[in-house]
Structure formats: C-alpha cells, structure tokens
C-alpha positions, 0 to 999 in steps of 0.5 A: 321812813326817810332811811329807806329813801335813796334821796335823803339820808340823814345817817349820812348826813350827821355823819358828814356834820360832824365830820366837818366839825372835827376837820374845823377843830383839827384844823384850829389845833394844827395852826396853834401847834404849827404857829404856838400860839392860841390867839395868831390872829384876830380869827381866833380871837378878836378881843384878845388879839386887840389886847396882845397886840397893844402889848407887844406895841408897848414891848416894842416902844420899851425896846427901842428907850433901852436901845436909845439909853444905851447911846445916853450912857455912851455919852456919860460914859465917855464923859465921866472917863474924861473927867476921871482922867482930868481929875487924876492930871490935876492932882499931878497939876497940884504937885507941880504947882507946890514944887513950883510954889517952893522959892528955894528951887533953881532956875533950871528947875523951875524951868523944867517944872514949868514945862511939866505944867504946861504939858498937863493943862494941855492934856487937860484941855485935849480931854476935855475937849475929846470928852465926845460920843456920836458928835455930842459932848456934855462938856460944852453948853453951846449948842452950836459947837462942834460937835455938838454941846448943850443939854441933852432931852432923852426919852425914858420909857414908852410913854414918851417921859423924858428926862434931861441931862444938864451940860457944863462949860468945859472952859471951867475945867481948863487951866491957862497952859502958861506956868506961874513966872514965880513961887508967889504967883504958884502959891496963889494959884494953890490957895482956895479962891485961886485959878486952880482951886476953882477948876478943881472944885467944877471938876469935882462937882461935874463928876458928881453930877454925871455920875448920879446922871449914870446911876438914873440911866442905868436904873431906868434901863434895868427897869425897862428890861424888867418891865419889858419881860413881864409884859412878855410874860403877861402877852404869854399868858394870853396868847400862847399855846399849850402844846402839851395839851394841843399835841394830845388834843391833836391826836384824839381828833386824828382818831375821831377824824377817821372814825368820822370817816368810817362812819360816813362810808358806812351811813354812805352804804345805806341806800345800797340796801334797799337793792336787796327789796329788789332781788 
C-alpha cells in the first residue's frame, strides 16, 4: 500500500540506506588506502589507538637513549684513543729511560736522550689533557675543571635506568717531563714500584676499564635498535593497513557505490507510475 503512495516510498528509502552505508564504508576504505593505516586515529578505533600510541611513545623514548649513547661513545671513544696513544709513547718512554739506565753511555748522549724523555712525558700530558669530547673528559675527576671532568650518569633505555661511567685522575698517567740526572736514578724509575712502573700500570688499568665501559655502550645500543624495530613491528601489526586487501575492498564498493545509485534512481521512479492510473 505505502508503494502506491507518493508520500512515503520505502523502496526508495532502503535504497538510499544502504547507499549511505556503502558511502561510509568506501569513505573508512579510501582513508586507510589514503593514510596506510587501519587505525589513523581514535575514530577507527579507540582502544588501539590508545595502544599504538603508547608504543610509539615508548619507540620515541628508545630513539632518543640511542642518540644520547651515541655521544656517550664519542666520549669513550675519544678516551680509549688518548689512552691507546699514551700507551704507545710510554713504551717509547721505557726505551729511553734503559738507554738512560746504561752508565756506559756519554754525556752527549745522555744529553740527547734526556731531551728525547722530556719531549714524550710532554706528549703524554698533552694527550691526556686533550683526551675531550663535547667539553667532557674522563681523564680527570674533578667536576669543576675545564672542561669538565668527573663521572658521567648516562641514561640507558626509555624507562630512565641509568648506568655511570667512572673518571680517572688523569695526573696518575703523567710522568715528571724532567729526565733522571743519572743511570741510577733512570734505573729506579724502571724497577717495579717506581714513578714509571706505577703510571703504567693506571694506564693499563684505564684502558681496560674504558674499554668494558665501550663494550656496554655499544651492547646496550645494539639492543635499543633491535628493540626499537620490534616494537616498530608489533605497532604494525596493530595499526597498518592492508592494502592489498583495502585496494580490492575498494573496488568492489566502487561497483555497490553505483549499483546503489542505479537502484535509488529506479525506486526514485516509482511515484512517476501512479500517473499512468490518471491517463
């Protein structure tokens, strides 16, 4: 009855229902083909979208730690360089403190090899005192110094644990830059116990310690980037689209889009019929 009525048309009318719910579903599949995501906002879906915004919180805070351990390992780095060099001038110290030791050697001689010596604890103190990145220095534990010494709080990972670098007192690994006046005096600076001996073995103990210091740094950024690509993947996983499945979703909804249409216009048509009772 209500079909033969030119004020209410319900062929039309579910027509244009489900017209619009294929408009709403063509319009969420062009905005996950447009964005590449399923879940682009809380619209689509609040509760993972909560979710994925959580994670990529936590992959920002994993980013940041690795760009902050980068500057960490600069610092070692640029210390365990120092230290390596310093270990190779000492060896060269130690070669001039035996022919220094030798009492068979002339005066000229000594002459020249305690100019040689001096020259070297020179360089020894000019790498160490170098030994800086980004005005910090581990070879120093004085806070105040310049630049600035001390140990060195560094973050870790996005959750804020924290780790710490120990410094060491730089003047340990210095030697005097006066040469012993006598084999006597160079001798005892060789023997174990001596001036030389005890440099050398700080030095030894500070390149061990900063070495483990860099094997952590560089371990725990290894870890961060691994962590941070699966939580990447995880965020995927929850969000993304797929677009292979949206691009044929989004062609079959073009075709019930127009069928829709078609169908409308043609229930549209029906109040034109009852004209003809009237011919």
């Amino acid at each position: 009855m209500l079909f033969n009525s030119i004020n209410t048309n319900a062929q039309s009318l579910i027509a244009l229902q489900s017209l619009n719910i294929t408009n709403d579903q063509l319009s969420t599949t062009q905005k996950r083909v447009s964005t590449g995501f399923r879940v682009s906002d809380a619209r689509d879906d609040g509760g993972a979208f909560a979710v994925a915004q959580s994670v990529r919180s936590d992959v920002a805070g994993v980013v940041a730690v690795n760009e902050q351990l980068g500057g960490i390992k600069g610092i070692l780095e640029t210390t365990f360089a120092a230290l390596s060099v310093v270990s190779d001038t000492m060896k060269q110290l130690r070669a001039t403190l035996t022919r220094l030791a030798d009492g068979a050697i002339s005066s000229e001689q000594r002459t020249a090899y305690a100019e040689q010596y001096t020259f070297l604890a020179k360089q020894v103190a000019s790498f160490v005192d170098d030994a800086t990145y980004n005005g910090r220095t581990l070879l120093s534990t004085v806070s105040t110094a310049i630049p600035n010494g001390g140990n060195i709080t560094a973050i870790r990972n996005e959750a804020g644990g924290l780790f710490t670098i120990e410094a060491v007192d730089g003047s340990a690994l210095k030697l005097t830059a006066t040469a012993p006046t006598n084999a006597a005096a160079a001798q005892t600076s060789i023997n174990s116990g001596g001036a030389f001996d005890i440099a050398e073995a700080a030095i030894s103990k500070a390149l061990n310690q900063f070495g483990a210091s860099m094997a952590f740094v560089d371990s725990q950024i290894t870890y961060n980037s691994k962590k941070s690509d699966a939580m990447s993947n995880g965020l995927g996983a929850l969000v993304d689209a797929d677009l292979a499945r949206e691009s044929s979703t989004l062609e079959a909804l073009k075709v019930r889009q127009q069928l829709g249409v078609q169908t409308l216009g043609l229930a549209n048509q029906g109040p034109q019929v009852l004209l003809g009772l009237f011919r």
